[in-house]
N, CA and C atoms as an extended XYZ file, in Angstrom:
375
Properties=species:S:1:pos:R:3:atomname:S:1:resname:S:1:resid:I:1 pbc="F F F"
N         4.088       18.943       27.995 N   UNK     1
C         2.783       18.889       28.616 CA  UNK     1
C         2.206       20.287       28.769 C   UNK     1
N         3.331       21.256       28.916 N   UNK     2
C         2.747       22.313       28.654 CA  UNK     2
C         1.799       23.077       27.853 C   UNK     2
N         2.184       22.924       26.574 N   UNK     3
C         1.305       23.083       25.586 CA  UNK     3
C        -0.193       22.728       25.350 C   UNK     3
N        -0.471       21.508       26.435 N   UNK     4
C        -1.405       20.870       26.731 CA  UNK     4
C        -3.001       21.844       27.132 C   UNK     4
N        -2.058       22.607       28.454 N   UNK     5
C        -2.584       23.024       29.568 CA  UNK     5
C        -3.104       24.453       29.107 C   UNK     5
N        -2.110       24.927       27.830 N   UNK     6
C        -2.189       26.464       28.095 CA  UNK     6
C        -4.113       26.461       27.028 C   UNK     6
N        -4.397       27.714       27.850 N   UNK     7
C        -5.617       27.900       27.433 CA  UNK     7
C        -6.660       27.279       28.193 C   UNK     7
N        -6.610       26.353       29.103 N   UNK     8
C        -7.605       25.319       30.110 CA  UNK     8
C        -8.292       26.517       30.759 C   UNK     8
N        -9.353       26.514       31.499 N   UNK     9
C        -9.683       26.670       32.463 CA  UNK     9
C        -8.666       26.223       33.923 C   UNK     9
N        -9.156       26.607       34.975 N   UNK    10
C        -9.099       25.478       36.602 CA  UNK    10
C        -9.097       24.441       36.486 C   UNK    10
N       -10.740       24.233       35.739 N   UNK    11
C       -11.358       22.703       36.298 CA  UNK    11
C       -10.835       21.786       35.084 C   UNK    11
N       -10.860       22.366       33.484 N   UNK    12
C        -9.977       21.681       33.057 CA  UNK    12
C        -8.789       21.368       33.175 C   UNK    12
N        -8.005       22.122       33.739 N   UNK    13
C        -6.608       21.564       34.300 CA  UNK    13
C        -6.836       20.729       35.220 C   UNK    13
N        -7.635       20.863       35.862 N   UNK    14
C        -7.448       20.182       37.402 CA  UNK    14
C        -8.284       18.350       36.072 C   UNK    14
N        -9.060       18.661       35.714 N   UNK    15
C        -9.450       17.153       35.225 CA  UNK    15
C        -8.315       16.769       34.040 C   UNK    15
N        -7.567       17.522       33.737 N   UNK    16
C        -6.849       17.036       32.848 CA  UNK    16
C        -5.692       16.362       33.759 C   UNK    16
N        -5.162       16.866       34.356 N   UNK    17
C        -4.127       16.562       35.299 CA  UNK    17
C        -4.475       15.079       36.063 C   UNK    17
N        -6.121       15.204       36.307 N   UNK    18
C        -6.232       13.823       36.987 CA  UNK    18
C        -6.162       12.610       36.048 C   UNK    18
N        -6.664       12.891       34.697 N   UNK    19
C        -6.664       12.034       33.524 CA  UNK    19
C        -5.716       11.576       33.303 C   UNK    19
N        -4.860       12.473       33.063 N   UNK    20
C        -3.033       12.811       32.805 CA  UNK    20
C        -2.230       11.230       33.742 C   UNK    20
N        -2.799       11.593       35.022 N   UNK    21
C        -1.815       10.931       36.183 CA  UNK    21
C        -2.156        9.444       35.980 C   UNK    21
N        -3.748        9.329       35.624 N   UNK    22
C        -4.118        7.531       35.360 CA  UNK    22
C        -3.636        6.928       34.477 C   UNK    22
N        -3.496        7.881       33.363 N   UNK    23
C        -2.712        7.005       31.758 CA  UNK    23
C        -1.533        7.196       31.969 C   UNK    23
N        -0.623        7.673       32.229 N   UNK    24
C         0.890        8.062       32.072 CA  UNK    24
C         1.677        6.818       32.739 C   UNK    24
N         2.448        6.808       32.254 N   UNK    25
C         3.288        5.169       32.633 CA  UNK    25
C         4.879        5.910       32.992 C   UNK    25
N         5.362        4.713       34.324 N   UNK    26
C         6.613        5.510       34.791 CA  UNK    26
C         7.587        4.755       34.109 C   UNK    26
N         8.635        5.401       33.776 N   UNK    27
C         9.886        5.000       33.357 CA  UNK    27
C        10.719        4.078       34.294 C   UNK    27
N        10.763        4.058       35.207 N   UNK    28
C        11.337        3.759       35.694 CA  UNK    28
C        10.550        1.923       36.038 C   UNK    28
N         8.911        2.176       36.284 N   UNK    29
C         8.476        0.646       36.214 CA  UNK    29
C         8.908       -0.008       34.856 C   UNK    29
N         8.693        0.574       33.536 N   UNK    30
C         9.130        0.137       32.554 CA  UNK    30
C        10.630       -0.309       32.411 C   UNK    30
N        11.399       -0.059       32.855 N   UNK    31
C        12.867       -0.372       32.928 CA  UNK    31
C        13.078       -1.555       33.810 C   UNK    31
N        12.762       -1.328       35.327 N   UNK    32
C        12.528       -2.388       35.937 CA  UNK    32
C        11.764       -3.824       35.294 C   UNK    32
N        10.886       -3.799       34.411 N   UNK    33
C        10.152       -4.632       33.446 CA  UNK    33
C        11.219       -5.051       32.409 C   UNK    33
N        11.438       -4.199       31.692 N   UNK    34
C        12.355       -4.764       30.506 CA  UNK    34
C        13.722       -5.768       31.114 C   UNK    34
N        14.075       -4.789       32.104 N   UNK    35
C        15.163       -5.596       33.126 CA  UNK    35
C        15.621       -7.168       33.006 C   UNK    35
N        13.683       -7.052       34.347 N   UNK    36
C        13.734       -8.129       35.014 CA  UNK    36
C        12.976       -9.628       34.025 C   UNK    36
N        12.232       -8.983       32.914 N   UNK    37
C        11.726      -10.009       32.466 CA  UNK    37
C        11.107       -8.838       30.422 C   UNK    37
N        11.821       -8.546       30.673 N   UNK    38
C        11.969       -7.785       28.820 CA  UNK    38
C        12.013       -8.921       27.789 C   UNK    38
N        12.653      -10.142       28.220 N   UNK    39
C        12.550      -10.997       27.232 CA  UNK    39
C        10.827      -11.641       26.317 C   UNK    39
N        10.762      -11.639       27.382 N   UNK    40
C         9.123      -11.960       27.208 CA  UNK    40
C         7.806      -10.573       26.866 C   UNK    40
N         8.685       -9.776       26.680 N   UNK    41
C         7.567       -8.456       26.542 CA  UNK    41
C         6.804       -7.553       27.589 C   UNK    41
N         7.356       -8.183       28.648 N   UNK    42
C         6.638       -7.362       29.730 CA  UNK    42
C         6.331       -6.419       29.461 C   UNK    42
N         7.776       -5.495       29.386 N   UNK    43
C         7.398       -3.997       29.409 CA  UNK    43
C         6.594       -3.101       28.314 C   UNK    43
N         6.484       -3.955       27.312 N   UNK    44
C         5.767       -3.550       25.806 CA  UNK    44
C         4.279       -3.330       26.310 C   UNK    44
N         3.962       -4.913       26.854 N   UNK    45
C         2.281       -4.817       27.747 CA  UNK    45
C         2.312       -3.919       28.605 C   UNK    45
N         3.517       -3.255       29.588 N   UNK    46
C         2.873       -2.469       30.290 CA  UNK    46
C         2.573       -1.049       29.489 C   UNK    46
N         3.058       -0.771       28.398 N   UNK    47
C         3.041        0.007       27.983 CA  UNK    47
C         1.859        0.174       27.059 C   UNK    47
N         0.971       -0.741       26.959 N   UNK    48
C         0.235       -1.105       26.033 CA  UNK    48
C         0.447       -1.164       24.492 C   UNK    48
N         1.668       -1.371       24.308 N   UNK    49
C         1.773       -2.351       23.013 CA  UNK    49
C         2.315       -3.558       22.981 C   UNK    49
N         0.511       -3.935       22.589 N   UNK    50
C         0.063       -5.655       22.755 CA  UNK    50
C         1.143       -6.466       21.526 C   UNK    50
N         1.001       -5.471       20.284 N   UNK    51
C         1.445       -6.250       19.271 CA  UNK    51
C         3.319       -6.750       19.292 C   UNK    51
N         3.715       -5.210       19.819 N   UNK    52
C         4.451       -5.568       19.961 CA  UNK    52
C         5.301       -6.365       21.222 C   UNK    52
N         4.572       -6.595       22.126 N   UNK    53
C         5.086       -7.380       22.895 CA  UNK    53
C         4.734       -9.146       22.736 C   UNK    53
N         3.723       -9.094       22.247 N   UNK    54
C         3.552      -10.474       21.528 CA  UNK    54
C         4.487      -11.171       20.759 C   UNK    54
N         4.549       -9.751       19.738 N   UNK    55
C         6.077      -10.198       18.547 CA  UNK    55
C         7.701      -10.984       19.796 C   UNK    55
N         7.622      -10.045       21.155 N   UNK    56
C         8.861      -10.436       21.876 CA  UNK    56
C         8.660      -11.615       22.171 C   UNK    56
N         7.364      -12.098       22.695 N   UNK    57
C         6.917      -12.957       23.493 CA  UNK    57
C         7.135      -14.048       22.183 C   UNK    57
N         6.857      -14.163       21.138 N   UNK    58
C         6.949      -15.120       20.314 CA  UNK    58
C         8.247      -15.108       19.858 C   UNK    58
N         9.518      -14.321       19.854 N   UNK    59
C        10.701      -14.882       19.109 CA  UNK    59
C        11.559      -15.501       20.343 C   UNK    59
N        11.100      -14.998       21.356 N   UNK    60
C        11.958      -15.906       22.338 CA  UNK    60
C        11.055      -16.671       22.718 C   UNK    60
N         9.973      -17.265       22.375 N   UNK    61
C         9.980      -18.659       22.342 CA  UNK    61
C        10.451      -19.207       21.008 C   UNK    61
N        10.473      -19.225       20.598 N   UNK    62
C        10.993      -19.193       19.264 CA  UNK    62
C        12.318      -20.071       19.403 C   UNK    62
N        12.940      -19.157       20.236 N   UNK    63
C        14.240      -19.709       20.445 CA  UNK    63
C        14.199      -20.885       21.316 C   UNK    63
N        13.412      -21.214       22.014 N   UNK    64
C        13.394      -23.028       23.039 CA  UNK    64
C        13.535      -23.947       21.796 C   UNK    64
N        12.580      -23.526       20.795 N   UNK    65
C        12.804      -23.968       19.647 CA  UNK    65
C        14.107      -24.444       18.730 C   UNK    65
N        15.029      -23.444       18.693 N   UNK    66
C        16.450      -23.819       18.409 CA  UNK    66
C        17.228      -24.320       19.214 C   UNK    66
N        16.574      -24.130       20.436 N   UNK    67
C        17.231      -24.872       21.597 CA  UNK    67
C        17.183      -26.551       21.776 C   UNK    67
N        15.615      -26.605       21.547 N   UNK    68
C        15.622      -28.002       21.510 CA  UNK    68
C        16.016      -28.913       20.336 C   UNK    68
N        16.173      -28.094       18.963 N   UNK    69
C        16.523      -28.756       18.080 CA  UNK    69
C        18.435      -28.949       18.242 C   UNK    69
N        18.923      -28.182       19.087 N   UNK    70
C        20.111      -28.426       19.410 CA  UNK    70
C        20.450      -29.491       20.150 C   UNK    70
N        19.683      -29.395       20.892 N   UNK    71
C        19.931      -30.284       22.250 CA  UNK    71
C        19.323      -32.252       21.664 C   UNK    71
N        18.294      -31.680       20.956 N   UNK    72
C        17.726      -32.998       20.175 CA  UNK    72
C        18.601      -33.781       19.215 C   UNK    72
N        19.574      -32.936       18.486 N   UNK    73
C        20.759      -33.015       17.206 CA  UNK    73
C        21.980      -34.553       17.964 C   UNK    73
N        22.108      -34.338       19.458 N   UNK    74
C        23.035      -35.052       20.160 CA  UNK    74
C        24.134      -34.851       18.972 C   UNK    74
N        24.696      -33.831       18.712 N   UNK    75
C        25.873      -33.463       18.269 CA  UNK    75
C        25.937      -31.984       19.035 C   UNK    75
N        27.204      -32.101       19.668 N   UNK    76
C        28.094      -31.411       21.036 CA  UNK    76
C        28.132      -29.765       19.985 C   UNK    76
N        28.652      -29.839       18.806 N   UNK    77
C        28.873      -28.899       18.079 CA  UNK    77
C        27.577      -27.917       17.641 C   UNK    77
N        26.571      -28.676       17.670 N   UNK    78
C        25.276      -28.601       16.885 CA  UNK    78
C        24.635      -27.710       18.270 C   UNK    78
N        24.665      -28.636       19.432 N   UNK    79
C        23.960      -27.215       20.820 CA  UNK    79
C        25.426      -26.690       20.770 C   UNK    79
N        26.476      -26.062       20.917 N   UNK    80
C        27.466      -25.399       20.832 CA  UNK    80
C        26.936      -23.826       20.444 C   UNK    80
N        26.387      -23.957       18.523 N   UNK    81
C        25.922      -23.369       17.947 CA  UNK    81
C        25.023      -22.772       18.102 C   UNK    81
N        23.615      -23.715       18.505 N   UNK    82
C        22.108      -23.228       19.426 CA  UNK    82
C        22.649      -22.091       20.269 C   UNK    82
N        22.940      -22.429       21.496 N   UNK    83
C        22.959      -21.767       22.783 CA  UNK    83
C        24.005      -20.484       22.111 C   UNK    83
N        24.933      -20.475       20.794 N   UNK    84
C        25.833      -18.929       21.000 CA  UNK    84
C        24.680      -18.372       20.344 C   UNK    84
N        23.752      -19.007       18.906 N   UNK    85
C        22.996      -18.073       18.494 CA  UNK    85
C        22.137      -18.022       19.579 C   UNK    85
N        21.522      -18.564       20.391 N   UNK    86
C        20.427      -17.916       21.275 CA  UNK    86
C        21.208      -16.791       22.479 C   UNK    86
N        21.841      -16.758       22.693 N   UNK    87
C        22.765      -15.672       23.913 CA  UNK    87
C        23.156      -14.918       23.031 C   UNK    87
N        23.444      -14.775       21.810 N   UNK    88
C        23.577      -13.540       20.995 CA  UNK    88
C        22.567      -12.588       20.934 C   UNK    88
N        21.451      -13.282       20.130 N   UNK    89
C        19.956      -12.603       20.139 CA  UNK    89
C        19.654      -12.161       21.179 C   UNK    89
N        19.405      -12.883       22.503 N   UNK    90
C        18.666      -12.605       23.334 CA  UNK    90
C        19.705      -11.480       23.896 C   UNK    90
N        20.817      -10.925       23.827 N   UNK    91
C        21.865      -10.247       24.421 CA  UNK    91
C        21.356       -8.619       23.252 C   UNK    91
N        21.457       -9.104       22.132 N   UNK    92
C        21.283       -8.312       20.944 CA  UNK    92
C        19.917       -7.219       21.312 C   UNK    92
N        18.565       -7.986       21.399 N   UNK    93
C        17.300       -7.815       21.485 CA  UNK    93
C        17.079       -6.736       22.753 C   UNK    93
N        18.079       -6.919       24.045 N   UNK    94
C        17.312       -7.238       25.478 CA  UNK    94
C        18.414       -5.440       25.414 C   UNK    94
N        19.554       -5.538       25.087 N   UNK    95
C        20.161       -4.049       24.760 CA  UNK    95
C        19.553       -3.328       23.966 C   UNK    95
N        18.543       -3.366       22.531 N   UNK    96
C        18.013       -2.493       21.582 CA  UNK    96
C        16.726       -2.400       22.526 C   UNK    96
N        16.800       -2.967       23.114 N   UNK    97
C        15.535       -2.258       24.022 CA  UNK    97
C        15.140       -1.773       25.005 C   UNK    97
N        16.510       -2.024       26.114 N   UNK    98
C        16.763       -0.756       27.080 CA  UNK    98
C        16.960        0.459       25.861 C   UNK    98
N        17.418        0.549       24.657 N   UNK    99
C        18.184        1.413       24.623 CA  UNK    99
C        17.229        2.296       24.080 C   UNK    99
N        15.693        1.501       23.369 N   UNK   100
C        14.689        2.936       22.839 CA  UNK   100
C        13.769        3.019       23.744 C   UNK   100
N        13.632        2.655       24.778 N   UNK   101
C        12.799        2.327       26.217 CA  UNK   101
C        12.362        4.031       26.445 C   UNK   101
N        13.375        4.495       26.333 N   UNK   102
C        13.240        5.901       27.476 CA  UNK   102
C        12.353        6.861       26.256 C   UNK   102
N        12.754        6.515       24.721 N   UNK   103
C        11.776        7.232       23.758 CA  UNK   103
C        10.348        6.673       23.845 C   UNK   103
N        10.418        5.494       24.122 N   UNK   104
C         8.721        4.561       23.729 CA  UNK   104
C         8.169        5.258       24.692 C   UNK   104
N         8.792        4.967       25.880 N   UNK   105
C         7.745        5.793       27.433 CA  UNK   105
C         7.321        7.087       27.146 C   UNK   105
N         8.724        8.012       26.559 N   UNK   106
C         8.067        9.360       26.403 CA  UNK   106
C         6.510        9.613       25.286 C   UNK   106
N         7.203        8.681       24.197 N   UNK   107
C         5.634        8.723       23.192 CA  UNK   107
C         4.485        7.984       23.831 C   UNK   107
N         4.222        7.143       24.492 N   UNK   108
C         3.555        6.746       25.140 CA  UNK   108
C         2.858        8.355       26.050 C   UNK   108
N         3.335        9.054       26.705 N   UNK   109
C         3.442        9.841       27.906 CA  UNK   109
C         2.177       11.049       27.263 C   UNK   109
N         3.063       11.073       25.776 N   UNK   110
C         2.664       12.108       25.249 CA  UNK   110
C         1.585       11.970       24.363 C   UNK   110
N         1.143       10.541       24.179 N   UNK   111
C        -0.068       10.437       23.729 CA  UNK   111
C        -1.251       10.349       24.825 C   UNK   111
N        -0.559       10.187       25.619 N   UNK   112
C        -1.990        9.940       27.061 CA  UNK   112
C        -2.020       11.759       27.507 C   UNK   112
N        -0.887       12.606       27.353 N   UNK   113
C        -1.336       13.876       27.500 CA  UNK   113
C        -2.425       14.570       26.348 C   UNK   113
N        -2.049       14.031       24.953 N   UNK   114
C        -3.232       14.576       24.275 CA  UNK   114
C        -3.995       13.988       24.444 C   UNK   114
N        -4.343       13.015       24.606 N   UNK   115
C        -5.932       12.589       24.962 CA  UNK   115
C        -6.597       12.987       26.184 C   UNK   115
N        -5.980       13.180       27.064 N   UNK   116
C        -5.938       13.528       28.354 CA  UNK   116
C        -6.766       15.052       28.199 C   UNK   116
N        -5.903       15.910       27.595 N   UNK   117
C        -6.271       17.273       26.900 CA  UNK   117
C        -7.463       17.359       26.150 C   UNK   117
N        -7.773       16.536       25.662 N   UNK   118
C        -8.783       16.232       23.934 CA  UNK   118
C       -10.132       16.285       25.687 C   UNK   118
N        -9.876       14.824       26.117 N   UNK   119
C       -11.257       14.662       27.168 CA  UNK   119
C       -11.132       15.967       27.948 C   UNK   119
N       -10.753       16.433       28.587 N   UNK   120
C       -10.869       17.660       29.900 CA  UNK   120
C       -11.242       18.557       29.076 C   UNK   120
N       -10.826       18.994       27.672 N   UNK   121
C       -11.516       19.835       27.064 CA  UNK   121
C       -12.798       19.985       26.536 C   UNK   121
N       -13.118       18.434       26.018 N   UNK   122
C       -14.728       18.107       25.670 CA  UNK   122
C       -15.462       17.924       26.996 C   UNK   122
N       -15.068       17.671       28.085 N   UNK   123
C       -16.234       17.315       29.535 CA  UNK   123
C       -16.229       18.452       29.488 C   UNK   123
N       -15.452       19.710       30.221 N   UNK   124
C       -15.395       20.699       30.620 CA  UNK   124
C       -15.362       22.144       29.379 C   UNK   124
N       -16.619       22.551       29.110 N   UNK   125
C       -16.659       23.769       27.960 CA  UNK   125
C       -17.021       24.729       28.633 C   UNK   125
């Protein structure tokens, strides 16, 4: 963020900084999100990626889908199968995404600082 700042004025710092603080997203709400409800994309929307939280939001439904075709099959072996592939995935999915969480937030962070920078520099000449 540094790099941001150097060369500002005051008042551009001071408006960049306020810009800065409205777009920037905390890590820590994002984690709490992926957490408590990551299956469904929460934390993608809070982050504002729509697309990709849609994509989450649609493969785990996706999966009620294999669920019910398991459960519909009335063969014991057949949901056996459903429910390990669905607790695999959803186990698979819900870890690859704590695990690039802390990079997405930072690029996220660091695109709301250049823009942040881009406006305080064009209001303030």
């Amino acid at each position: 963020m540094i790099q941001y700042i150097q060369g500002m004025t005051p008042d551009q710092r001071m408006l960049f900084m306020s810009e800065y603080n409205s777009r920037r997203k905390s890590r820590g709400i994002a984690y709490i999100l992926a957490i408590l409800l990551g299956q469904i994309g929460a934390h993608r929307f809070y982050l504002n990626q729509l697309a990709y939280g849609i994509c989450l939001l649609l493969v785990h439904l996706s999966m009620f889908f294999v669920l019910g075709w398991g459960i519909g099959s009335k063969n014991l072996h057949t949901l056996q199968s459903a429910v390990t592939v669905i607790t695999t995935c959803v186990i698979v999915i819900w870890c690859w995404q704590l695990a690039i969480l802390w990079r997405d937030v930072d690029q996220v962070n660091d695109n709301a600082a250049a823009e942040s920078a881009a406006f305080a520099q064009g209001v303030v000449e």
